[in-house]
C-alpha positions in Angstrom: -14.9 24.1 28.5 -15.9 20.9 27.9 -17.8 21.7 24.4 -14.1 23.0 23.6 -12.5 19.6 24.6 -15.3 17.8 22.6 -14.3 19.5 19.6 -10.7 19.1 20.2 -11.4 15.4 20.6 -13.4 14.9 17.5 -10.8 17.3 15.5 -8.0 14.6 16.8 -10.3 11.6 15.6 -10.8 13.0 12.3 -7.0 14.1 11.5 -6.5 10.2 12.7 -8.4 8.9 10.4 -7.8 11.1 7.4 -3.8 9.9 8.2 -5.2 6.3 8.0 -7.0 6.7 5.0 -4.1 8.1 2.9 -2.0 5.1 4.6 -4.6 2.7 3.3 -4.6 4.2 0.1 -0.8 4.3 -0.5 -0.6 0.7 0.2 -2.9 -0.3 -2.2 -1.2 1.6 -5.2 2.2 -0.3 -4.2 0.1 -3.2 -4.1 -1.6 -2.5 -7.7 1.6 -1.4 -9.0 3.4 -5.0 -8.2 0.4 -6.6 -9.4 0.4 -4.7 -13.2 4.4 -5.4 -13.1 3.1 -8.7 -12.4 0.9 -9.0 -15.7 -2.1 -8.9 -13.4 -5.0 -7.4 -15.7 -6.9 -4.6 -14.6 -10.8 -4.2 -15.3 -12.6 -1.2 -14.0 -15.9 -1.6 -11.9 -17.1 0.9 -14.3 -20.6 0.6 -14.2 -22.8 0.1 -10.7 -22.9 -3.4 -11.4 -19.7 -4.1 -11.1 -19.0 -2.0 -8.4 -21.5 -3.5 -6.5 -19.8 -7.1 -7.7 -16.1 -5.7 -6.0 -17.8 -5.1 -2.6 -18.8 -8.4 -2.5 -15.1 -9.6 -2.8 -12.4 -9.3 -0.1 -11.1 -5.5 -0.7 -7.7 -5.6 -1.2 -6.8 -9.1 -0.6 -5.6 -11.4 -3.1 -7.7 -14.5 -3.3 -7.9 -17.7 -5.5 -11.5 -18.0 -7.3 -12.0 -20.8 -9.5 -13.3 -20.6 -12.9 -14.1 -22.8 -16.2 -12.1 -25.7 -14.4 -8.9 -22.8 -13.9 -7.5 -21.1 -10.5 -7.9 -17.4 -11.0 -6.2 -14.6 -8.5 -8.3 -11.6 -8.1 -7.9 -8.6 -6.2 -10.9 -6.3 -5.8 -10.5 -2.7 -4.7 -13.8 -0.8 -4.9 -12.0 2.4 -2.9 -8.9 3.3 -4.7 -8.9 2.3 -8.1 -12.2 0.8 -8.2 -11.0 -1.8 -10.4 -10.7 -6.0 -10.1 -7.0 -6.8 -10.8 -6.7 -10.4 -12.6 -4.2 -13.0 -12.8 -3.7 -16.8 -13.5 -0.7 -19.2 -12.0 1.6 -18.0 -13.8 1.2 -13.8 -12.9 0.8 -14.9 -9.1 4.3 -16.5 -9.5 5.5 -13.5 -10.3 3.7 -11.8 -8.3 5.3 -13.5 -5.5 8.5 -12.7 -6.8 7.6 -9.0 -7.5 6.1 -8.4 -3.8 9.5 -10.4 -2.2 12.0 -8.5 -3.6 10.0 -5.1 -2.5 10.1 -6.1 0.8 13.7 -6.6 1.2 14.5 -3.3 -0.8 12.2 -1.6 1.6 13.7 -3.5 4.5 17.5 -2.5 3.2 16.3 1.3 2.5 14.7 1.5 6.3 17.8 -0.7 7.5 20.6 1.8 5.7 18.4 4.6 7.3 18.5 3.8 10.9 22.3 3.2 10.8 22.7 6.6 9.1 20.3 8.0 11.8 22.2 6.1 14.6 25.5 7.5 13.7 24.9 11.0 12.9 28.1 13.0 13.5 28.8 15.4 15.9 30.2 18.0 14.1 30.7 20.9 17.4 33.6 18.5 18.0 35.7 19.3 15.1 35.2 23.5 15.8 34.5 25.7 13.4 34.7 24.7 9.7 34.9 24.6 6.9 38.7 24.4 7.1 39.5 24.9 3.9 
């Protein structure tokens, strides 16, 4: 009985986490897809070297790092894509922009959803149908 419940437990655990993971992960493409629409430029941690480099970095945070007297943005992601996204002033701009108007298409699209899911019809009402 209670070997049962352990492996019940740890099944639930692992499901949880798997469902986090893939959460994770879909985040991080949106995120890398604003930041190429951006004009972010993408470098792949292709060699160990470099991936070693992106775990050094916040993962999946974008963060100012100075260089040759210029700001830089970078964005290191050694799980996904294991690549270093790369932008100056003027891509963060617009990345700003980018990310900004997602958010309040994504706020509109969950917004337009609740109020069809709050006034779903009850159709035993009207009888049997169609009437025509």
């Amino acid at each position: 009985m209670l070997r049962s419940r352990t492996v019940v437990v740890l099944a639930a655990m692992v499901i949880a986490l798997g469902g986090c993971a893939t959460i994770r992960r879909h985040e991080a493409q949106d995120t890398e897809q604003v930041l190429s629409a951006a004009g972010f430029q993408m470098q792949l941690g292709d060699s160990p070297e470099k991936l070693a480099s992106l775990r050094v970095l916040p993962t999946r945070r974008l963060v100012p790092q100075p260089r040759d007297g210029r700001l830089y943005y970078v964005y290191a992601d050694p799980e996904v894509c294991r690549c270093l996204f790369v932008g100056a002033e003027p891509q963060y701009q617009e990345y700003q922009r980018l990310a900004l108007r997602k958010r309040i298409a994504d706020e509109e699209l969950m917004a337009s959803q609740n109020i069809l899911s709050a006034s779903t019809m009850n159709w035993g009402l009207w009888g049997p149908w169609p009437w025509f």
